[in-house]
N, CA, C and O of each residue as an XYZ file, in Angstrom:
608
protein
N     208.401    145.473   -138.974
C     209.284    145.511   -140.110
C     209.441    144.090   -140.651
O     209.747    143.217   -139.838
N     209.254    143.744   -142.006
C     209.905    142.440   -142.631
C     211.007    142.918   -143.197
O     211.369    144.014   -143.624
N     211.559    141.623   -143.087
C     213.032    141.401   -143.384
C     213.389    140.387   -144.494
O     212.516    139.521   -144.545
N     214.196    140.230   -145.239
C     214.478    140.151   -146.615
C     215.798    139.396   -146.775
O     216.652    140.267   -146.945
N     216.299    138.341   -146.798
C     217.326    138.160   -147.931
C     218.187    137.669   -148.571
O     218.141    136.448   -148.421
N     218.760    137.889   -149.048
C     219.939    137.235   -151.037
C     220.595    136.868   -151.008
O     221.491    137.665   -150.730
N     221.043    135.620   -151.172
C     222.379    134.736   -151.321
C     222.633    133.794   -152.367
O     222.002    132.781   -152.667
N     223.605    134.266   -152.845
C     224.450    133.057   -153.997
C     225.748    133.481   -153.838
O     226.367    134.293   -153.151
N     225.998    132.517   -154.854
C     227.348    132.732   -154.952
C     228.452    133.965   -155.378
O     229.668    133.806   -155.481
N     227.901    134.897   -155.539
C     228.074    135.964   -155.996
C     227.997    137.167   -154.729
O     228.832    137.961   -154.296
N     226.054    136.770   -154.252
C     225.857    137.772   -153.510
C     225.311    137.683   -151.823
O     225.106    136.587   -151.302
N     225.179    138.558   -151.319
C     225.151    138.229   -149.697
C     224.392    139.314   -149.267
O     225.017    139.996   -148.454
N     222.952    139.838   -149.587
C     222.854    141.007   -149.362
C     221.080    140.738   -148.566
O     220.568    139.628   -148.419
N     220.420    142.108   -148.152
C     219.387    142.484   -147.052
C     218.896    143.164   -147.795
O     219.487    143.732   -148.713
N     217.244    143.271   -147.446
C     216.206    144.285   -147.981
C     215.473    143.876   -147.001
O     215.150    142.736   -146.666
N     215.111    145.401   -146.345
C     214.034    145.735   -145.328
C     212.662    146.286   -145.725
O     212.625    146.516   -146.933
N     211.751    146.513   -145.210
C     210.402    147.178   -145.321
C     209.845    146.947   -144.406
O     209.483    145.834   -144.023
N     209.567    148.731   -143.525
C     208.558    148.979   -142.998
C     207.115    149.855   -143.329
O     207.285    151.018   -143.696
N     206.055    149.477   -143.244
C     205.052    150.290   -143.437
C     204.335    151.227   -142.009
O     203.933    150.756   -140.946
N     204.360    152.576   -142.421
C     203.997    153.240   -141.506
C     203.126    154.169   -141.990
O     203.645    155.151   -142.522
N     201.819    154.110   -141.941
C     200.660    154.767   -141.593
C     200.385    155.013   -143.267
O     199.825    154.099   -143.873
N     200.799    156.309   -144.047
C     200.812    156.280   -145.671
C     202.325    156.373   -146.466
O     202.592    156.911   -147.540
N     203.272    155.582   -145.442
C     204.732    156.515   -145.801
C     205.478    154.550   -145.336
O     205.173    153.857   -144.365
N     206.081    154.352   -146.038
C     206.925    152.829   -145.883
C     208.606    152.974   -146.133
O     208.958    153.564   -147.155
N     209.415    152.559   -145.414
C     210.704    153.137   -145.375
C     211.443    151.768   -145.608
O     211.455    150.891   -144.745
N     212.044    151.644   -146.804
C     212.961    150.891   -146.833
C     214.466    150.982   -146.969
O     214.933    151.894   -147.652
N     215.401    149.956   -146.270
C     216.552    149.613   -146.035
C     216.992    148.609   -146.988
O     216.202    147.837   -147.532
N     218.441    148.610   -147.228
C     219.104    147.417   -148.023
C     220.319    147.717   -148.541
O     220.643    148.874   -148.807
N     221.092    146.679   -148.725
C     222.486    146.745   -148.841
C     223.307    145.162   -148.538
O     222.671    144.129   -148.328
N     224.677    145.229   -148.565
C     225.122    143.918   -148.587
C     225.312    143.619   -147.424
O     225.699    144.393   -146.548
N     224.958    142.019   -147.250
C     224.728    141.898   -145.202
C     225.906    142.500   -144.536
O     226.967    142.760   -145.103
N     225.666    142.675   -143.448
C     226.982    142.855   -142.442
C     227.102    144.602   -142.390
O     227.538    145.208   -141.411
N     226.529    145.376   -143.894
C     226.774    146.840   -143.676
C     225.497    147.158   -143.207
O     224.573    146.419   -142.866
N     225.637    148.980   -143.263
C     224.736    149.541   -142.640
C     223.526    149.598   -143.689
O     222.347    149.567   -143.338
N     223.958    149.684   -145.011
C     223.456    149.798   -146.048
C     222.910    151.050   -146.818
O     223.805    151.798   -147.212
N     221.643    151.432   -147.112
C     221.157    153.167   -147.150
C     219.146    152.621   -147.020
O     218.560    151.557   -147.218
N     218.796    153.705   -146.688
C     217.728    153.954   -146.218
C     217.213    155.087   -146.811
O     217.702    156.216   -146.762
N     215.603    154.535   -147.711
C     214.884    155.151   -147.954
C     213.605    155.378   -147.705
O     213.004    154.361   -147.361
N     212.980    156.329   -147.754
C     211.591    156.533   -147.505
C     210.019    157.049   -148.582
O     209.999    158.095   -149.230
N     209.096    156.260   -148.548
C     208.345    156.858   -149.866
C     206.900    157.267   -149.126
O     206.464    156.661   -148.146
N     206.371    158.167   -149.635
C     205.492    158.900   -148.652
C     204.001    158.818   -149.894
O     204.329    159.033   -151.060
N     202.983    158.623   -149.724
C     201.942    158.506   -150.433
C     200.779    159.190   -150.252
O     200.673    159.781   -149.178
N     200.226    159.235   -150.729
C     198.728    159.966   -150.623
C     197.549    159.931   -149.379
O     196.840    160.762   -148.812
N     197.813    158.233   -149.299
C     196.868    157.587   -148.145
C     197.715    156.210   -147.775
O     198.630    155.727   -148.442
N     197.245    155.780   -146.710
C     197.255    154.323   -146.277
C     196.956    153.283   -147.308
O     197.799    152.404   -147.482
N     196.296    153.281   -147.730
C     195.872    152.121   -148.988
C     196.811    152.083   -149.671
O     197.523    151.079   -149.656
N     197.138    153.295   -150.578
C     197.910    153.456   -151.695
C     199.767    152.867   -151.093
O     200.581    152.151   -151.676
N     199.845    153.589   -149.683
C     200.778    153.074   -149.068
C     200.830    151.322   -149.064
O     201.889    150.725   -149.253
N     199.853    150.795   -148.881
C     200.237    148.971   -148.599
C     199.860    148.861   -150.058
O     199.984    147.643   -150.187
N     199.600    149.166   -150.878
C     199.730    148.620   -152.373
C     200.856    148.188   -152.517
O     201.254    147.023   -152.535
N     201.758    149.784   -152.694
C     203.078    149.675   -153.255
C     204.273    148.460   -152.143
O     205.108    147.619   -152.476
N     203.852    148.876   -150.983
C     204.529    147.864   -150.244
C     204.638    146.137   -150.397
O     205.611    145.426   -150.147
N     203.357    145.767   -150.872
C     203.031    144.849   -150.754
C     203.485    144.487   -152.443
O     203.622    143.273   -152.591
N     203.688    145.130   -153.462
C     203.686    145.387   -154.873
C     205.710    144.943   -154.755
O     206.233    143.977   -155.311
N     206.257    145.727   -154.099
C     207.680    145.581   -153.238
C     207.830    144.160   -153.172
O     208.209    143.394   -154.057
N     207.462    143.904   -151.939
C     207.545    142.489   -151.478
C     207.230    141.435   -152.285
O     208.026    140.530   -152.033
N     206.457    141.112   -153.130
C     206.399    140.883   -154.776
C     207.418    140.453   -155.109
O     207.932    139.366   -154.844
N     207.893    141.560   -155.913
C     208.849    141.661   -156.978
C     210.003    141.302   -156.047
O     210.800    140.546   -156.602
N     210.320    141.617   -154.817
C     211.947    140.957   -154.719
C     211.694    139.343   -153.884
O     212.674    138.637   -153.640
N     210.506    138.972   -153.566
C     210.835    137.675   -153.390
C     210.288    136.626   -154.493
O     210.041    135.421   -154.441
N     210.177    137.942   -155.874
C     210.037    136.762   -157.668
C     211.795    136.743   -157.620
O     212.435    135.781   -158.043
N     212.259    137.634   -157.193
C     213.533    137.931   -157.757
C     214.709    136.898   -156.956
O     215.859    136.716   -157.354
N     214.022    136.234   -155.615
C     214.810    135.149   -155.152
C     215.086    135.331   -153.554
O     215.701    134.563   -152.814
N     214.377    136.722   -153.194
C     214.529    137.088   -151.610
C     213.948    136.062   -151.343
O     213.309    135.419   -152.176
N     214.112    135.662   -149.808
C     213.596    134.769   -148.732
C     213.645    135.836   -147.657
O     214.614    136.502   -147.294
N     212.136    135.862   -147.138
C     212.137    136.462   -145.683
C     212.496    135.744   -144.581
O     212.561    134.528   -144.402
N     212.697    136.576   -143.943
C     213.615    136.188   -142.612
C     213.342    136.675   -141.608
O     214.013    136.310   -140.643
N     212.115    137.834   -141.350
C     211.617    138.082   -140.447
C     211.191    137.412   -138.486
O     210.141    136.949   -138.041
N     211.882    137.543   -138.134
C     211.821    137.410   -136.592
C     210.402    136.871   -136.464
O     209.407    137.459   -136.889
N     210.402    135.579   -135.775
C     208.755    135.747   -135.148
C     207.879    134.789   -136.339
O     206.762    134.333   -136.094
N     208.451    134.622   -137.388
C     207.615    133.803   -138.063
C     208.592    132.116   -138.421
O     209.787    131.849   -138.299
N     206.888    130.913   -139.088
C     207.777    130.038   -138.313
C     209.430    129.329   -139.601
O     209.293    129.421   -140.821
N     210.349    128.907   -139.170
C     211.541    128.996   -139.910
C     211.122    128.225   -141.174
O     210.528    127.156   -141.029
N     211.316    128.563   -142.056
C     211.511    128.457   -143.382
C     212.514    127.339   -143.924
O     213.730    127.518   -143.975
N     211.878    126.176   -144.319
C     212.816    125.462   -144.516
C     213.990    125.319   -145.755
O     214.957    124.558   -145.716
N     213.562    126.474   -147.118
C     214.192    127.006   -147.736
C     215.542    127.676   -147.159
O     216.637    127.124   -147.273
N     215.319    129.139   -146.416
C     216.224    129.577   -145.806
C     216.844    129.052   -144.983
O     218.024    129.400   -144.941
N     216.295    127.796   -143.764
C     217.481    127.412   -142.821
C     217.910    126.107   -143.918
O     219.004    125.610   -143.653
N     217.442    125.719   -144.681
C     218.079    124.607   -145.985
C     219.175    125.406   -146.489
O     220.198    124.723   -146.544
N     219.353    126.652   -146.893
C     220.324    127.648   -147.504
C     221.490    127.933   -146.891
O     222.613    127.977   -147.394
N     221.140    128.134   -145.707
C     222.158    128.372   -144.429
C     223.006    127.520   -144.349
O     224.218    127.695   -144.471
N     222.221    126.119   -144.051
C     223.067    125.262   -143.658
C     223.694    124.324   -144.639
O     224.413    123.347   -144.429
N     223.184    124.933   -145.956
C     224.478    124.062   -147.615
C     225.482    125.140   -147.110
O     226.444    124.693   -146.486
N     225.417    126.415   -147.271
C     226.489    127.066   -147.008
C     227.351    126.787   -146.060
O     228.427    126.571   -146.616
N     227.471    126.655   -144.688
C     227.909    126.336   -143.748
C     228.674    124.855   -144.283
O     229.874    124.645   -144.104
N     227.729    123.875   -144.976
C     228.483    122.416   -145.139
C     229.255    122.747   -146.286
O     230.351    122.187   -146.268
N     229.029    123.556   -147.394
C     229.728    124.297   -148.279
C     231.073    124.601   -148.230
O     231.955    124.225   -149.002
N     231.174    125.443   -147.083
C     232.346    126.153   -146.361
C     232.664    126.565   -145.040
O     232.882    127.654   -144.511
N     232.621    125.141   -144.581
C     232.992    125.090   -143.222
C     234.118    126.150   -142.489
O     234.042    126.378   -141.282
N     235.145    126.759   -143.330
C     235.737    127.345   -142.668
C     235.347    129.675   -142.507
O     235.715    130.719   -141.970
N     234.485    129.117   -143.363
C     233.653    130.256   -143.076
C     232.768    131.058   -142.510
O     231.554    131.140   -142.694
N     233.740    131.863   -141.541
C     233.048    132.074   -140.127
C     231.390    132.995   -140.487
O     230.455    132.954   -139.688
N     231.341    133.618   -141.564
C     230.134    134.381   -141.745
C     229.158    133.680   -141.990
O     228.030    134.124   -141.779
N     229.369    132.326   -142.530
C     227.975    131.679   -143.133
C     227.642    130.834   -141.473
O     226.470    130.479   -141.347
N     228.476    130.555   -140.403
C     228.356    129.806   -139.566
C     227.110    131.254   -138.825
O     225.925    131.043   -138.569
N     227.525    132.041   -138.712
C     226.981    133.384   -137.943
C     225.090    133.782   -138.294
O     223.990    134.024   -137.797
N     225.946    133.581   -139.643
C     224.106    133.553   -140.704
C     223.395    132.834   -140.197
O     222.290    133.290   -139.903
N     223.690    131.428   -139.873
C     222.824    130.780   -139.391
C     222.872    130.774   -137.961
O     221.863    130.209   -137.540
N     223.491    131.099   -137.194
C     223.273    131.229   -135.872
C     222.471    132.504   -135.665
O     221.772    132.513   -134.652
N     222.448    133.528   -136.403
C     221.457    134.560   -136.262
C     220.146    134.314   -136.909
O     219.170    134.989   -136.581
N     220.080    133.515   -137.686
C     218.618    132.964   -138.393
C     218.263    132.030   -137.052
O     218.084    132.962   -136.267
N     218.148    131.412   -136.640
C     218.255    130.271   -135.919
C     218.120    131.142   -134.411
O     217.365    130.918   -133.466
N     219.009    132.061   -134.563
C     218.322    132.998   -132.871
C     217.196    133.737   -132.699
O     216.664    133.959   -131.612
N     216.656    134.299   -134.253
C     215.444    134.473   -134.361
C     213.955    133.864   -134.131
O     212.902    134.416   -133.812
N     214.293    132.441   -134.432
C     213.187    131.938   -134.251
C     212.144    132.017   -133.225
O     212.378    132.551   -132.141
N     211.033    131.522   -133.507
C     209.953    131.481   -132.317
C     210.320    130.236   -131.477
O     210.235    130.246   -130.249
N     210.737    129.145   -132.201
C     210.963    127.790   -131.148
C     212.205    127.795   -130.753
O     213.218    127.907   -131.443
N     212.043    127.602   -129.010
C     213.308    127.683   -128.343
C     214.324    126.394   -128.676
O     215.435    126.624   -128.199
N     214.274    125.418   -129.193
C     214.957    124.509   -129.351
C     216.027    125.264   -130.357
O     217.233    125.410   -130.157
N     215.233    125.716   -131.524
C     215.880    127.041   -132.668
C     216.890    127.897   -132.256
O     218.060    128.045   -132.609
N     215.973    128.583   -131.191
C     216.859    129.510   -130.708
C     218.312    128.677   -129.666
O     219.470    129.081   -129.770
N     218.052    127.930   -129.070
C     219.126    127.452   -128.447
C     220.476    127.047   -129.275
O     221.647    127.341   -129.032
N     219.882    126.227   -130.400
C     220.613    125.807   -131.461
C     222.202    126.830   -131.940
O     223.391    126.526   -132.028
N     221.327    128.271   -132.184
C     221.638    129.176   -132.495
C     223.083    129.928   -131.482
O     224.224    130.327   -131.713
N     222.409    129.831   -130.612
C     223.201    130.053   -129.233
C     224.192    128.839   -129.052
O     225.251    128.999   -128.444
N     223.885    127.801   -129.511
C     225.293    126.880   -129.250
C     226.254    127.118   -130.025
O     227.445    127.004   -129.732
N     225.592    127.631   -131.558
C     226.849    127.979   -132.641
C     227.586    129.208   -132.133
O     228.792    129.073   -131.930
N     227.043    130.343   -131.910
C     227.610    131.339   -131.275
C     228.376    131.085   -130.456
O     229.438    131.597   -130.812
N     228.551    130.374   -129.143
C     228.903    130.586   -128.193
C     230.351    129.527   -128.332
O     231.381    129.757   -127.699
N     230.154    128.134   -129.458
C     231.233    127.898   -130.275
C     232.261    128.826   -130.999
O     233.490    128.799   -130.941
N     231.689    129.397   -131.480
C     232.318    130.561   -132.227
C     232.880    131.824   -131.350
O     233.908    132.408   -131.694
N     232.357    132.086   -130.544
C     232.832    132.715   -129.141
C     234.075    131.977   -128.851
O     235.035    132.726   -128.666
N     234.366    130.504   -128.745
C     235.348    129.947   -127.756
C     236.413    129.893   -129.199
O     237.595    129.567   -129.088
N     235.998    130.139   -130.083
C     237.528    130.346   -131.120
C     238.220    131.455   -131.586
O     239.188    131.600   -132.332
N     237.433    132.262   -130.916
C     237.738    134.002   -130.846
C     239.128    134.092   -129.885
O     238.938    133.940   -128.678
N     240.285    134.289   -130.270
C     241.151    134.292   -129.193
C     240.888    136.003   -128.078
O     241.709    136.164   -127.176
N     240.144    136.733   -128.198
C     239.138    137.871   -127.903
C     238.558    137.475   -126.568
O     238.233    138.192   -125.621
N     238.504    136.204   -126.708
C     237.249    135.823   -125.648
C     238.109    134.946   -124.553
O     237.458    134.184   -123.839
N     239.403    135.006   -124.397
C     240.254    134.611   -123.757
C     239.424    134.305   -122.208
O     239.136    133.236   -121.670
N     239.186    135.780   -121.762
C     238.770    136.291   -120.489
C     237.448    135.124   -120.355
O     237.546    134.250   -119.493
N     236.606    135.157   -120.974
C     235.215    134.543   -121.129
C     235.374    132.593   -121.007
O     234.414    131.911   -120.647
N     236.855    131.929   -121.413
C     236.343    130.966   -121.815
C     235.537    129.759   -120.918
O     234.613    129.041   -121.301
N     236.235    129.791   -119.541
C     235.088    129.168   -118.415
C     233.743    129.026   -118.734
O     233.138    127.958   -118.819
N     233.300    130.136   -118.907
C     231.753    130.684   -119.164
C     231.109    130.034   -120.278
O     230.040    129.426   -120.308
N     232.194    130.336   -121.458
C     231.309    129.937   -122.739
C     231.338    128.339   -122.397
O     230.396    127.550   -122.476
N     232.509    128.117   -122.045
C     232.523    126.520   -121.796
C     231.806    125.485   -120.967
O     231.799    124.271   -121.169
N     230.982    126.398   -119.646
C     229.849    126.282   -119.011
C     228.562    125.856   -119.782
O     227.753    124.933   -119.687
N     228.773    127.187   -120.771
C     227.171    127.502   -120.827
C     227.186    126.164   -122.793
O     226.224    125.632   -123.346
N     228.287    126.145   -123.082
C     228.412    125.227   -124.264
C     227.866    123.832   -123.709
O     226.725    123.405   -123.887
N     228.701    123.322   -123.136
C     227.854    122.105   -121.967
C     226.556    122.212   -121.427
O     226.047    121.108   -121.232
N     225.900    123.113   -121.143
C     224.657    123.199   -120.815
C     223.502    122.961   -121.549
O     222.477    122.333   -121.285
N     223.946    123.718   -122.728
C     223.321    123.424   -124.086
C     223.261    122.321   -124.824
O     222.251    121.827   -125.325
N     224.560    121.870   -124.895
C     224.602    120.036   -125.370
C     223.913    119.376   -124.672
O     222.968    118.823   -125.235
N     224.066    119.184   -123.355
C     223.217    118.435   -122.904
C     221.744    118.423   -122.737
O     221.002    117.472   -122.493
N     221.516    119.492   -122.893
C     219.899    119.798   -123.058
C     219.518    119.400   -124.552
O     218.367    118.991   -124.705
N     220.447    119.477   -125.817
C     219.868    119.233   -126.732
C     220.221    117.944   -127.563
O     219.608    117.557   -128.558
N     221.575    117.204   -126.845
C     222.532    116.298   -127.670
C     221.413    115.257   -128.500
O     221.313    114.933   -129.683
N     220.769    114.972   -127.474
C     219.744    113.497   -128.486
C     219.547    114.605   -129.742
O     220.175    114.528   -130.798
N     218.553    115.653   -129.425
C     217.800    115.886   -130.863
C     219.067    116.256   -131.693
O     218.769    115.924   -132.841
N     220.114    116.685   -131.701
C     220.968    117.244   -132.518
C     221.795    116.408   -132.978
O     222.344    116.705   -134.039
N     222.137    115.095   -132.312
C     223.053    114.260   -132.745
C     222.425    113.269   -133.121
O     222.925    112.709   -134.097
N     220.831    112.504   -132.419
C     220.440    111.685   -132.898
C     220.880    110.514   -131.690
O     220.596    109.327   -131.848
């Protein structure tokens, strides 16, 4: 499945696409929901990755950025993430955005990164009362494994 998606100031939203065999099912909606899910069924396989690929097109003319798991990070999208975040620091969703972009990645330094914001964000959850030893363990563990590259 690739993954898809939209942010300004206005909007905050996901577009999915999977291709399967002559039939490609796409998802989308504003981040954080479930969204709705559709499916388009075709004649053949070919005709199927036309339109898919015809898809993927038109919404990343339209300003999508993929975000797909597994490919390497995009310096557009983690550039996006992280104006937002310096944008509006007190905004716990854009901090999350990028800790879930950032947990995706293929490079573990990425992914760790990701996991330090979380697990920050974990220790301000008054939720996580029970947990905070732990996060506070594993927060230290992480700094120190990464402080040079992150702080310089």
């Amino acid at each position: 499945m690739r993954t898809f998606e939209y942010r300004d100031e206005k909007s905050n939203k996901f577009w999915n696409i999977e291709l399967q065999g002559n039939s490609f099912t796409v998802s989308y909606g504003k981040a954080g929901s479930r969204g709705q899910t559709k499916t388009k069924e075709f004649a053949d396989g070919a005709r199927a990755q036309k339109e898919h690929d015809k898809l993927i097109r038109e919404k990343t003319g339209k300003g999508y950025v993929e975000t797909t798991p597994g490919l390497p990070p995009s310096k557009g999208m983690l550039g996006a993430l992280e104006e937002a975040v310096f944008a509006h620091p007190d905004d716990l969703s854009s901090h999350m955005a990028l800790a879930d972009y950032l947990s995706e990645q293929p490079d573990p330094a990425l992914r760790d990164r990701g996991e330090f914001i979380r697990v920050q964000l974990a220790l301000e959850d008054p939720g996580q009362a029970g947990n905070r030893a732990a996060l506070q363990r594993r927060e230290k563990e992480l700094l120190d494994a990464h402080a040079r590259d992150w702080l310089g």
